[in-house]
PyMOL Python script that loads the backbone (N, CA, C, O; Angstrom):
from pymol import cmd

cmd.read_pdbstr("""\
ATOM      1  N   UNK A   1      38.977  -7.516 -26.065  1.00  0.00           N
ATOM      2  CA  UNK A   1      37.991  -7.744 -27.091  1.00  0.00           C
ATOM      3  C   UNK A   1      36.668  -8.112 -26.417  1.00  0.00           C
ATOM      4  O   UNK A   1      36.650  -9.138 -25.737  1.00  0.00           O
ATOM      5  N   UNK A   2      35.649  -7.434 -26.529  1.00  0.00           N
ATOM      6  CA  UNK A   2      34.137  -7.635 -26.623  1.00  0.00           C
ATOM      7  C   UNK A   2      33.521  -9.080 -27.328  1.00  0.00           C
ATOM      8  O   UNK A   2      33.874  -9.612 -28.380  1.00  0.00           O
ATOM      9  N   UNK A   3      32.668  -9.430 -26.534  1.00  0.00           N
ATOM     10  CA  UNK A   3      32.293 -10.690 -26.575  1.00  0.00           C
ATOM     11  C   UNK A   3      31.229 -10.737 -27.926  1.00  0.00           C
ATOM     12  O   UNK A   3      31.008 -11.779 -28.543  1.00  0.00           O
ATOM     13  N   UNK A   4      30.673  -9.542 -28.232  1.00  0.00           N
ATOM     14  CA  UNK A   4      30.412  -9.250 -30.036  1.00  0.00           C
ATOM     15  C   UNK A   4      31.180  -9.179 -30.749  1.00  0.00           C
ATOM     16  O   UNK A   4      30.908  -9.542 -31.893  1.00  0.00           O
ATOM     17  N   UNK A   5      32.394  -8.729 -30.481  1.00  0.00           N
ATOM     18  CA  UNK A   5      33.481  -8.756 -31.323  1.00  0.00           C
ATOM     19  C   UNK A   5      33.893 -10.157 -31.436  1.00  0.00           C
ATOM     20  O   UNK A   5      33.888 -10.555 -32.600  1.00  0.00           O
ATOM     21  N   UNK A   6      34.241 -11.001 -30.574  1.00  0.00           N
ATOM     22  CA  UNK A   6      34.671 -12.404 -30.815  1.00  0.00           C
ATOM     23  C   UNK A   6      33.400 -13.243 -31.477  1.00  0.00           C
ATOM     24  O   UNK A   6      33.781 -14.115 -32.259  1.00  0.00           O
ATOM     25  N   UNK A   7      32.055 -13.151 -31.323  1.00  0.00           N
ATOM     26  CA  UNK A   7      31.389 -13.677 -31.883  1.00  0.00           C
ATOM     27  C   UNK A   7      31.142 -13.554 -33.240  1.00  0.00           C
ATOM     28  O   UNK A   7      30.569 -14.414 -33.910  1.00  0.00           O
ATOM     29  N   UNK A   8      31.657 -12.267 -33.748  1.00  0.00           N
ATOM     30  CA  UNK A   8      31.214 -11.644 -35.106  1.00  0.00           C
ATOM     31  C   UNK A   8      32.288 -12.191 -36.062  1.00  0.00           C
ATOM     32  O   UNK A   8      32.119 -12.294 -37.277  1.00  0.00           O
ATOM     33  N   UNK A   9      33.498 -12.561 -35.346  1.00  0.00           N
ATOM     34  CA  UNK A   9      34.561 -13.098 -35.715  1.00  0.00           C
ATOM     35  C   UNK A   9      34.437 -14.523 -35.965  1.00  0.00           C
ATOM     36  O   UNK A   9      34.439 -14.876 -37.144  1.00  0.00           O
ATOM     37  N   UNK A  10      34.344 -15.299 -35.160  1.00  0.00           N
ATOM     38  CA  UNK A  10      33.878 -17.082 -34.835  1.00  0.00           C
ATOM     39  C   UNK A  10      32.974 -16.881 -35.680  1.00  0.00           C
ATOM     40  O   UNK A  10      33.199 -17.909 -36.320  1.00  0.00           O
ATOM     41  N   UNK A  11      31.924 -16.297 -36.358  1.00  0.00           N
ATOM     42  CA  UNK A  11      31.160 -16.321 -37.195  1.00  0.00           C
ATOM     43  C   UNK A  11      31.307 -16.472 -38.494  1.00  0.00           C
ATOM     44  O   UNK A  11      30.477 -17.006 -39.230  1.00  0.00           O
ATOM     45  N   UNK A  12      32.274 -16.049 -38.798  1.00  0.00           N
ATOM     46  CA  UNK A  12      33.457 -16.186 -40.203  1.00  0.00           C
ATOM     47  C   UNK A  12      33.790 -16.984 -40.709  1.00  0.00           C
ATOM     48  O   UNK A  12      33.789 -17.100 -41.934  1.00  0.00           O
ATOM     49  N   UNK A  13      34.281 -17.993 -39.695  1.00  0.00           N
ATOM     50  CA  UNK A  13      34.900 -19.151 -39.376  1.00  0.00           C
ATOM     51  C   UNK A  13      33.783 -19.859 -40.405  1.00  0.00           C
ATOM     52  O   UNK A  13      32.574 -19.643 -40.318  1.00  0.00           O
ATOM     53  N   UNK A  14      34.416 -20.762 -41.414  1.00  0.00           N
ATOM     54  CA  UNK A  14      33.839 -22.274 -41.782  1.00  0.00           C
ATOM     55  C   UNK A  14      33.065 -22.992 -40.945  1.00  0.00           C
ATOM     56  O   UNK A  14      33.471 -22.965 -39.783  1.00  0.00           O
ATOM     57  N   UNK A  15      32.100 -23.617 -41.131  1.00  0.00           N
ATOM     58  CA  UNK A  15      31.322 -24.603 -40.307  1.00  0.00           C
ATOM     59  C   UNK A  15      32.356 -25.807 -39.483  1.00  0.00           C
ATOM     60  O   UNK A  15      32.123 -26.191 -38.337  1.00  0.00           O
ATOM     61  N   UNK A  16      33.519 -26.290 -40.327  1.00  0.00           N
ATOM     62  CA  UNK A  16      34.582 -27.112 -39.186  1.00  0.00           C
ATOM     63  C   UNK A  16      35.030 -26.735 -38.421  1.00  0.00           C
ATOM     64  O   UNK A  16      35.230 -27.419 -37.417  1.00  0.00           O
ATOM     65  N   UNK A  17      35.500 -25.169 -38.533  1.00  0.00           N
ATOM     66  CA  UNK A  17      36.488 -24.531 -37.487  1.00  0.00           C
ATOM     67  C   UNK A  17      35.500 -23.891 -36.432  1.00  0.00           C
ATOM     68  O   UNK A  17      36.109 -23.718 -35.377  1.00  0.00           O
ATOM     69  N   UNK A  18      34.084 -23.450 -36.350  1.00  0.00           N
ATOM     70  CA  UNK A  18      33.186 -23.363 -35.792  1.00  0.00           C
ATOM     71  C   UNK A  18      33.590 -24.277 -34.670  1.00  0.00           C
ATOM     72  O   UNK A  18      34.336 -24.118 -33.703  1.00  0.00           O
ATOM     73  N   UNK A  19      32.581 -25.676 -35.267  1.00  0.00           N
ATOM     74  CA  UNK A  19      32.710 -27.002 -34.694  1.00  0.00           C
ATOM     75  C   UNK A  19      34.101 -26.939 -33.249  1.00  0.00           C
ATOM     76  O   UNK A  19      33.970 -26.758 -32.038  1.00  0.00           O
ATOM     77  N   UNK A  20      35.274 -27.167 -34.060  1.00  0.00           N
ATOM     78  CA  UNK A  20      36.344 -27.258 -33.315  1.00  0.00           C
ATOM     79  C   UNK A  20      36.521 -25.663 -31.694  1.00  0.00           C
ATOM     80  O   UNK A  20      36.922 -25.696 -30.531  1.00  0.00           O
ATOM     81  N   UNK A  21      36.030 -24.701 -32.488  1.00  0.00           N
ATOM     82  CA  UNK A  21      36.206 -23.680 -31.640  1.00  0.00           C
ATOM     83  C   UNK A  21      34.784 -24.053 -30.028  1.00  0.00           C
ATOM     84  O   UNK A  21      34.855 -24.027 -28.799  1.00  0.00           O
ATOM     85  N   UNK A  22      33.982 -24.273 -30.782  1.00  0.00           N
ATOM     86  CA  UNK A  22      32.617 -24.662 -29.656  1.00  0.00           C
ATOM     87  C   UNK A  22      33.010 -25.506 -28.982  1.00  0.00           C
ATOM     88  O   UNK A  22      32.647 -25.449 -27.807  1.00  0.00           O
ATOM     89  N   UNK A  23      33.966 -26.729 -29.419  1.00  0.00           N
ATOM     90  CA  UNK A  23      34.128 -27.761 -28.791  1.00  0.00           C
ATOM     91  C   UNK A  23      35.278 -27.313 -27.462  1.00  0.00           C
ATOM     92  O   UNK A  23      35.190 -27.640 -26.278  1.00  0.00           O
ATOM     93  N   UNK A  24      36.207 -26.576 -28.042  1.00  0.00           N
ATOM     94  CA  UNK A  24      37.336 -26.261 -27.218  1.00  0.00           C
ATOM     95  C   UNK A  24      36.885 -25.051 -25.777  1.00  0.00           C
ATOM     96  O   UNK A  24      37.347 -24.821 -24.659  1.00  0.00           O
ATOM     97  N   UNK A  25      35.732 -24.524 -26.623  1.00  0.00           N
ATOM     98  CA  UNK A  25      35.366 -23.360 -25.545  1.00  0.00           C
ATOM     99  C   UNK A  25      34.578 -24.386 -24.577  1.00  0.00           C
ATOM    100  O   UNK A  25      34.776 -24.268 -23.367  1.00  0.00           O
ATOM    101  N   UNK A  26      33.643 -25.444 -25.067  1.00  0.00           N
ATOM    102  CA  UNK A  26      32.472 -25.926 -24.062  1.00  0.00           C
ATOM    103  C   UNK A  26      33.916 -26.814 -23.329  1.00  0.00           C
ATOM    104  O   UNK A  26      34.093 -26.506 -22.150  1.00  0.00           O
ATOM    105  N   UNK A  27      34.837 -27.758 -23.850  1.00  0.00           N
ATOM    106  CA  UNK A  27      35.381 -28.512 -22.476  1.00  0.00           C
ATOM    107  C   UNK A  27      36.124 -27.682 -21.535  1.00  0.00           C
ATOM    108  O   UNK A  27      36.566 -28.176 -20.497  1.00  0.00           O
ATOM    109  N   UNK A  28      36.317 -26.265 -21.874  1.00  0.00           N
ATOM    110  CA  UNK A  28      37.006 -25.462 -21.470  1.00  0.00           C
ATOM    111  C   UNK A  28      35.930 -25.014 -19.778  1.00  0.00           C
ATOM    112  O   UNK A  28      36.370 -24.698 -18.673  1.00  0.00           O
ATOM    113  N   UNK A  29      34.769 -25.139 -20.144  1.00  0.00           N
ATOM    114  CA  UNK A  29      34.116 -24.869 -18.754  1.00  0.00           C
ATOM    115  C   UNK A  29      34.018 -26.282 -18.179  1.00  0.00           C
ATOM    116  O   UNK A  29      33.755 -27.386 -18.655  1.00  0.00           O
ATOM    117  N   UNK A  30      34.422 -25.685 -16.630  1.00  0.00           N
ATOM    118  CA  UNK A  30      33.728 -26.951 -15.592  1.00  0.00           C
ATOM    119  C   UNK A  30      32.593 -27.054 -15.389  1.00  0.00           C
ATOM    120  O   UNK A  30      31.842 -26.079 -15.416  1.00  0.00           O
ATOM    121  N   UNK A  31      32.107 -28.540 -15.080  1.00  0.00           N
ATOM    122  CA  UNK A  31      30.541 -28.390 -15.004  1.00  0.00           C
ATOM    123  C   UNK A  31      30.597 -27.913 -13.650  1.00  0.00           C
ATOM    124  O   UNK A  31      31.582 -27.858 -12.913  1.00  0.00           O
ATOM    125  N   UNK A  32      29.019 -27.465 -13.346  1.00  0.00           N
ATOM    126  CA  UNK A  32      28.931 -27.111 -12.219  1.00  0.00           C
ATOM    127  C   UNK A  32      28.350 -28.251 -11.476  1.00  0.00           C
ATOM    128  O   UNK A  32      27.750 -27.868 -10.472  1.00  0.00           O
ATOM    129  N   UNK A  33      28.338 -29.755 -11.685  1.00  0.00           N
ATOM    130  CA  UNK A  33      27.786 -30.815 -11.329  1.00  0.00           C
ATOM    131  C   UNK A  33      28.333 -31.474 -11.096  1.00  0.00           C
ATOM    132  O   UNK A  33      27.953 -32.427 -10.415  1.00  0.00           O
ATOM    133  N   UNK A  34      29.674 -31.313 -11.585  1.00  0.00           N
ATOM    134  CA  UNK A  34      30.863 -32.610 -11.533  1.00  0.00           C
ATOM    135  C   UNK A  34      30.808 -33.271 -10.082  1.00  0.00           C
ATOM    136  O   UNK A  34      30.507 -32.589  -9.103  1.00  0.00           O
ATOM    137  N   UNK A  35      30.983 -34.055 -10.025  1.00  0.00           N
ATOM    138  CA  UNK A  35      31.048 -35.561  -8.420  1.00  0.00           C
ATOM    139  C   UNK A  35      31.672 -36.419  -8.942  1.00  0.00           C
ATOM    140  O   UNK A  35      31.801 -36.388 -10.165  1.00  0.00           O
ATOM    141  N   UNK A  36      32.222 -37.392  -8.223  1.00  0.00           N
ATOM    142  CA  UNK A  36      32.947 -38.472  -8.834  1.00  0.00           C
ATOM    143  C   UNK A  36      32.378 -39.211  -9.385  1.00  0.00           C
ATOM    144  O   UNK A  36      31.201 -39.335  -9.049  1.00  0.00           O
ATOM    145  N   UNK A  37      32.895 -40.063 -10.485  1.00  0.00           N
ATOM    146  CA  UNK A  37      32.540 -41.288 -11.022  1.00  0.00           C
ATOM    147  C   UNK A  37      32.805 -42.600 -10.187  1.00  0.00           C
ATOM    148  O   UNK A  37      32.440 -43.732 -10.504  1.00  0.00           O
ATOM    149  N   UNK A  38      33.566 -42.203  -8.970  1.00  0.00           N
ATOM    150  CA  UNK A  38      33.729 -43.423  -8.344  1.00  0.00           C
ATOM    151  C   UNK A  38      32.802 -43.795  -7.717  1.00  0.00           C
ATOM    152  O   UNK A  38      32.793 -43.576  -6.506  1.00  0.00           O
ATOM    153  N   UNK A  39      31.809 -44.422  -8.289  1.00  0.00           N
ATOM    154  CA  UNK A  39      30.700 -45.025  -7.393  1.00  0.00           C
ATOM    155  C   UNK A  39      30.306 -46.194  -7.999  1.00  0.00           C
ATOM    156  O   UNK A  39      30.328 -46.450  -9.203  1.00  0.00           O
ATOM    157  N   UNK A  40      29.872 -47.028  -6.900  1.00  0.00           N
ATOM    158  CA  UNK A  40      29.498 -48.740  -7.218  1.00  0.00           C
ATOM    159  C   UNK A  40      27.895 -48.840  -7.627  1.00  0.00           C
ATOM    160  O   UNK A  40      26.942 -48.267  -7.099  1.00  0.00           O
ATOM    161  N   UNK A  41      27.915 -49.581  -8.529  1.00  0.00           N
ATOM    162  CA  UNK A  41      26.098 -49.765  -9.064  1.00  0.00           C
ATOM    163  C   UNK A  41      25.418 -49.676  -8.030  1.00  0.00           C
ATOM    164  O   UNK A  41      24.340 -49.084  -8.072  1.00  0.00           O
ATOM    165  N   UNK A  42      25.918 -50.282  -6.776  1.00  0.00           N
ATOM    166  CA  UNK A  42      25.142 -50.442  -5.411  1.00  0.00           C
ATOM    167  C   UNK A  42      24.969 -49.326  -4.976  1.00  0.00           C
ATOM    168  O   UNK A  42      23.838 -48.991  -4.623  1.00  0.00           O
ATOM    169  N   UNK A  43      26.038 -48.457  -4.885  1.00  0.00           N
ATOM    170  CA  UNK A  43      26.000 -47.046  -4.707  1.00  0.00           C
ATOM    171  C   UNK A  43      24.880 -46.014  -5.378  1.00  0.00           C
ATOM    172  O   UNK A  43      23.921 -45.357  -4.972  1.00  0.00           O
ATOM    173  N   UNK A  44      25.387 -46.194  -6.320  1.00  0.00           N
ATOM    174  CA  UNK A  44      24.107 -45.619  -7.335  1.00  0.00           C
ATOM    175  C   UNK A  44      22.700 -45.973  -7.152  1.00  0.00           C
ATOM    176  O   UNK A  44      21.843 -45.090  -7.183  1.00  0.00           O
ATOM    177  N   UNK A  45      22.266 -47.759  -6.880  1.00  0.00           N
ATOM    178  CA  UNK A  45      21.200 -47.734  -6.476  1.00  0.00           C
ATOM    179  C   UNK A  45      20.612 -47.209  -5.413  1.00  0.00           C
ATOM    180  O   UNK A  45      19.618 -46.483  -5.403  1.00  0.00           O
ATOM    181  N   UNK A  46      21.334 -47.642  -4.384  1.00  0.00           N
ATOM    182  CA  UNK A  46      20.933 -46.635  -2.968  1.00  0.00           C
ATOM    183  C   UNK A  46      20.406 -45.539  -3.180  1.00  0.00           C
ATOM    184  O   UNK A  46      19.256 -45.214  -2.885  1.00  0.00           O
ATOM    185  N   UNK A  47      21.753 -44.483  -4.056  1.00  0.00           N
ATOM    186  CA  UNK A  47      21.261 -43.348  -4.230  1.00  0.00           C
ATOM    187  C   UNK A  47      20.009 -42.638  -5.382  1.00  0.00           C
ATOM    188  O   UNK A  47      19.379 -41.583  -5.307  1.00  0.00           O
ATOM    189  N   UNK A  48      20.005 -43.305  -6.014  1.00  0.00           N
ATOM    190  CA  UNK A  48      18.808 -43.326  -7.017  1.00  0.00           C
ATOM    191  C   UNK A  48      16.954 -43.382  -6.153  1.00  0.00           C
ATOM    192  O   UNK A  48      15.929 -42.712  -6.276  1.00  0.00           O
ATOM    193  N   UNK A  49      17.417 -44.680  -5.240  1.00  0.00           N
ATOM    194  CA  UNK A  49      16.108 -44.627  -4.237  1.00  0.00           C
ATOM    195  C   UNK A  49      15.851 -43.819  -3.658  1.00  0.00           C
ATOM    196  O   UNK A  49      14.672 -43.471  -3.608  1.00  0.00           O
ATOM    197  N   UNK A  50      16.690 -43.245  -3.056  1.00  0.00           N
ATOM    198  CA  UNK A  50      16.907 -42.319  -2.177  1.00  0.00           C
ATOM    199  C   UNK A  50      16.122 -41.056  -2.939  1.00  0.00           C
ATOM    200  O   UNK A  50      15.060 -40.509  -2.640  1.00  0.00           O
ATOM    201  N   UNK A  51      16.909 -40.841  -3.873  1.00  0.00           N
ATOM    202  CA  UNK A  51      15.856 -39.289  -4.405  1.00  0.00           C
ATOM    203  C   UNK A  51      14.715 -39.815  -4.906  1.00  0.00           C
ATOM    204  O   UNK A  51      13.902 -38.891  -4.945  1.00  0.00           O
ATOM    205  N   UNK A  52      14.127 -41.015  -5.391  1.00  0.00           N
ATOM    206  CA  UNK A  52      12.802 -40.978  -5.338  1.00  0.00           C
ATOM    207  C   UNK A  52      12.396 -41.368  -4.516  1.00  0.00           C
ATOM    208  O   UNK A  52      11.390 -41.925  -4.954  1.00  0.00           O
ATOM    209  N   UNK A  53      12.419 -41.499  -3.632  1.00  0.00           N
ATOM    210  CA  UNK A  53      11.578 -41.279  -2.395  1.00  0.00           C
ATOM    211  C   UNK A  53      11.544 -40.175  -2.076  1.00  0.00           C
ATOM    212  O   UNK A  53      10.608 -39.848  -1.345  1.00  0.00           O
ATOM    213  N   UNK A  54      12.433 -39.250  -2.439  1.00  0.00           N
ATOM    214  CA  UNK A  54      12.359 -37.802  -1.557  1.00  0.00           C
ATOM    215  C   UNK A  54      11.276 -37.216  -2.511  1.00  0.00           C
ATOM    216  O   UNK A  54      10.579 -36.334  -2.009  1.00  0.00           O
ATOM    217  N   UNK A  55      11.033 -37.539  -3.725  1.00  0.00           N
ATOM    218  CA  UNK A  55      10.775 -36.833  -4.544  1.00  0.00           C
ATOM    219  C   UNK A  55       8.969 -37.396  -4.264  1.00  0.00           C
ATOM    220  O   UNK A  55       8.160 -36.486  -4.085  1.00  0.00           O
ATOM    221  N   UNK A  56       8.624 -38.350  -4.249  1.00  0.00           N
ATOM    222  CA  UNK A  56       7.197 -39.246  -4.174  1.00  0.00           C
ATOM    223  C   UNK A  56       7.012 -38.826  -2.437  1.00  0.00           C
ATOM    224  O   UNK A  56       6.116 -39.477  -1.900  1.00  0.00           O
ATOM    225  N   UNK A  57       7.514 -38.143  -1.804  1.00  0.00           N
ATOM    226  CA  UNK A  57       7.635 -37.603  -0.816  1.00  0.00           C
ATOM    227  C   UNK A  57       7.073 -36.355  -0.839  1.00  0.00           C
ATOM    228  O   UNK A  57       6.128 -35.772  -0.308  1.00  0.00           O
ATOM    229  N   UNK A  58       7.871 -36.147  -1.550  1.00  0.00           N
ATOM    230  CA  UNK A  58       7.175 -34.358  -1.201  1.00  0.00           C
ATOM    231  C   UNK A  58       8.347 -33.272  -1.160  1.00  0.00           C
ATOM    232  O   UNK A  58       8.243 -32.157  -1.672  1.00  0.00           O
ATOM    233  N   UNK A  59       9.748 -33.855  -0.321  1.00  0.00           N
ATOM    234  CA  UNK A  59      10.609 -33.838   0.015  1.00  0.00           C
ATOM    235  C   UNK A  59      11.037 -32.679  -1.164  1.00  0.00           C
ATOM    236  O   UNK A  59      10.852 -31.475  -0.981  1.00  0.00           O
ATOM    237  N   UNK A  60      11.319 -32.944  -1.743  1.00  0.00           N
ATOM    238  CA  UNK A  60      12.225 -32.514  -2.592  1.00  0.00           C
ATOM    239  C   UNK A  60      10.962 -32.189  -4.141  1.00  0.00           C
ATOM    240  O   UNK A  60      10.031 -32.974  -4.317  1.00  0.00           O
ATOM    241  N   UNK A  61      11.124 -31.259  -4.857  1.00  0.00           N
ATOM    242  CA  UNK A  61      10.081 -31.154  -5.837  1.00  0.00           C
ATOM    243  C   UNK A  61      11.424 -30.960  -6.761  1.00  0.00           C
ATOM    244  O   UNK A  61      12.405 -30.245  -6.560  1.00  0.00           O
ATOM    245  N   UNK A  62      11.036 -32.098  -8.147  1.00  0.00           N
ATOM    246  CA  UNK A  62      11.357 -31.708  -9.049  1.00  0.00           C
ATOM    247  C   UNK A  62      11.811 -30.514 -10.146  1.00  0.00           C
ATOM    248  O   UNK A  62      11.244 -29.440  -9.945  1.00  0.00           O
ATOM    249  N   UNK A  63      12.706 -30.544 -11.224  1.00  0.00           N
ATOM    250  CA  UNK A  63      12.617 -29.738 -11.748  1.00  0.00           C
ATOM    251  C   UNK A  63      12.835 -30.283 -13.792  1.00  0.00           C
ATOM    252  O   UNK A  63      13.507 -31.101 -14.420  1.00  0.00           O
ATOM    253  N   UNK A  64      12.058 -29.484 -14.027  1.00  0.00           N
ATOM    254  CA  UNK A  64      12.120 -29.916 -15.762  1.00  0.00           C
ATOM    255  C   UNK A  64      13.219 -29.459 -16.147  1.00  0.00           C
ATOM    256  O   UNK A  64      13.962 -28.671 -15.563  1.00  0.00           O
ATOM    257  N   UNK A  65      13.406 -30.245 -17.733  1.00  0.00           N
ATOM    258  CA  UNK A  65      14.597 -29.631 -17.899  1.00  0.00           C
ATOM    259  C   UNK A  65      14.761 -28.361 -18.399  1.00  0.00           C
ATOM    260  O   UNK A  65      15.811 -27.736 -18.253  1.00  0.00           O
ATOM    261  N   UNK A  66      13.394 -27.757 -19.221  1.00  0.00           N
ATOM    262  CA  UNK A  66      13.943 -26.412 -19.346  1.00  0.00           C
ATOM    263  C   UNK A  66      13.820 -25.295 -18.085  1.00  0.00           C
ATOM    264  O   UNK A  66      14.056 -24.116 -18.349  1.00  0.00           O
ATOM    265  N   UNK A  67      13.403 -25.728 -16.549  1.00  0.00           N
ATOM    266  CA  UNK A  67      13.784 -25.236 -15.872  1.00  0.00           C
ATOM    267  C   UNK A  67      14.734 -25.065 -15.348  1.00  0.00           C
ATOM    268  O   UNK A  67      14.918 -24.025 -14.716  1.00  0.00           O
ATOM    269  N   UNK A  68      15.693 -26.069 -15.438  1.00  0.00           N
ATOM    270  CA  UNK A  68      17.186 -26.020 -14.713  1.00  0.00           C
ATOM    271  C   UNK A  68      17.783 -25.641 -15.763  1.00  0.00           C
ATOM    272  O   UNK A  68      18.885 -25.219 -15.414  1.00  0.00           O
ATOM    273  N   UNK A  69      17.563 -25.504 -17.648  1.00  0.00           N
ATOM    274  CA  UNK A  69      18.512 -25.053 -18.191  1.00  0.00           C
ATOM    275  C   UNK A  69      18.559 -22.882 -17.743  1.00  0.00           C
ATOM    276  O   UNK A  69      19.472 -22.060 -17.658  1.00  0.00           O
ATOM    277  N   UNK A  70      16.894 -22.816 -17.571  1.00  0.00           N
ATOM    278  CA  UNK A  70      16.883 -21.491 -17.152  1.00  0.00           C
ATOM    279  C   UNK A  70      18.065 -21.246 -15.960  1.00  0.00           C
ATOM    280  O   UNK A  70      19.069 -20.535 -15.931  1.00  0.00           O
ATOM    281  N   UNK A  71      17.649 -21.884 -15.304  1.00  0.00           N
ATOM    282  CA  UNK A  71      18.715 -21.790 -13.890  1.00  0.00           C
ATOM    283  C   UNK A  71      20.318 -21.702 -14.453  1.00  0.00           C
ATOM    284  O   UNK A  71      20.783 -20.595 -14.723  1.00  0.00           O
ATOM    285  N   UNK A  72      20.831 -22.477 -14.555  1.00  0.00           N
ATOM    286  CA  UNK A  72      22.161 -22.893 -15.482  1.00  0.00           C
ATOM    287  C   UNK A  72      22.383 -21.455 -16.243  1.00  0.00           C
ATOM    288  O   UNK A  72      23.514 -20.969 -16.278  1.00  0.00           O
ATOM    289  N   UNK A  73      21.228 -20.769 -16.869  1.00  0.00           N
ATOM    290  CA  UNK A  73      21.694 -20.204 -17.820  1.00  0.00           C
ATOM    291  C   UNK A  73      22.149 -18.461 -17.331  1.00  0.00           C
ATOM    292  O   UNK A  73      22.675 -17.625 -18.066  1.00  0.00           O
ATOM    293  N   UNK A  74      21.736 -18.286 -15.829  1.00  0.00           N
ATOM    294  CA  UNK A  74      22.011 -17.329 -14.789  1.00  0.00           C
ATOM    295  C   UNK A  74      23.124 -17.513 -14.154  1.00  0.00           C
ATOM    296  O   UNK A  74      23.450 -16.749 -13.246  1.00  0.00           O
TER     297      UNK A  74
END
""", "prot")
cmd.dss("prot")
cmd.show_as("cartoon", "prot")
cmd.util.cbc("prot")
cmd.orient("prot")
């Protein structure tokens, strides 16, 4: 089945079963960001400094968010 075909279908669908289907398809992808949660506030601070400095640096240039959703969306 064609990915118009499944959409034209999911389209049918009630606004709940929508809901439920979006939900099951989005946890269904991995992020592409995932890292652990195991990290200590201390950790986090370190690392938080760390990219702004890179960033008030020069180092590293930012990105907005509808630029990385462009990115993401390739």
């Amino acid at each position: 089945m064609k990915i118009e075909q499944i959409t034209c279908e999911a389209l049918k669908l009630g606004v709940a079963e929508r809901a439920v289907l979006a939900e099951t398809i989005w946890e269904s992808i991995e992020s592409p960001c995932t890292f652990s949660t195991e990290i200590s506030d201390e950790e986090a601070f370190i690392l938080a400094k760390q990219r702004d400095v890179e960033i008030e640096s020069g180092k590293v240039i930012p990105l907005s968010h509808a630029e990385l959703m462009h990115q993401l969306a390739r």
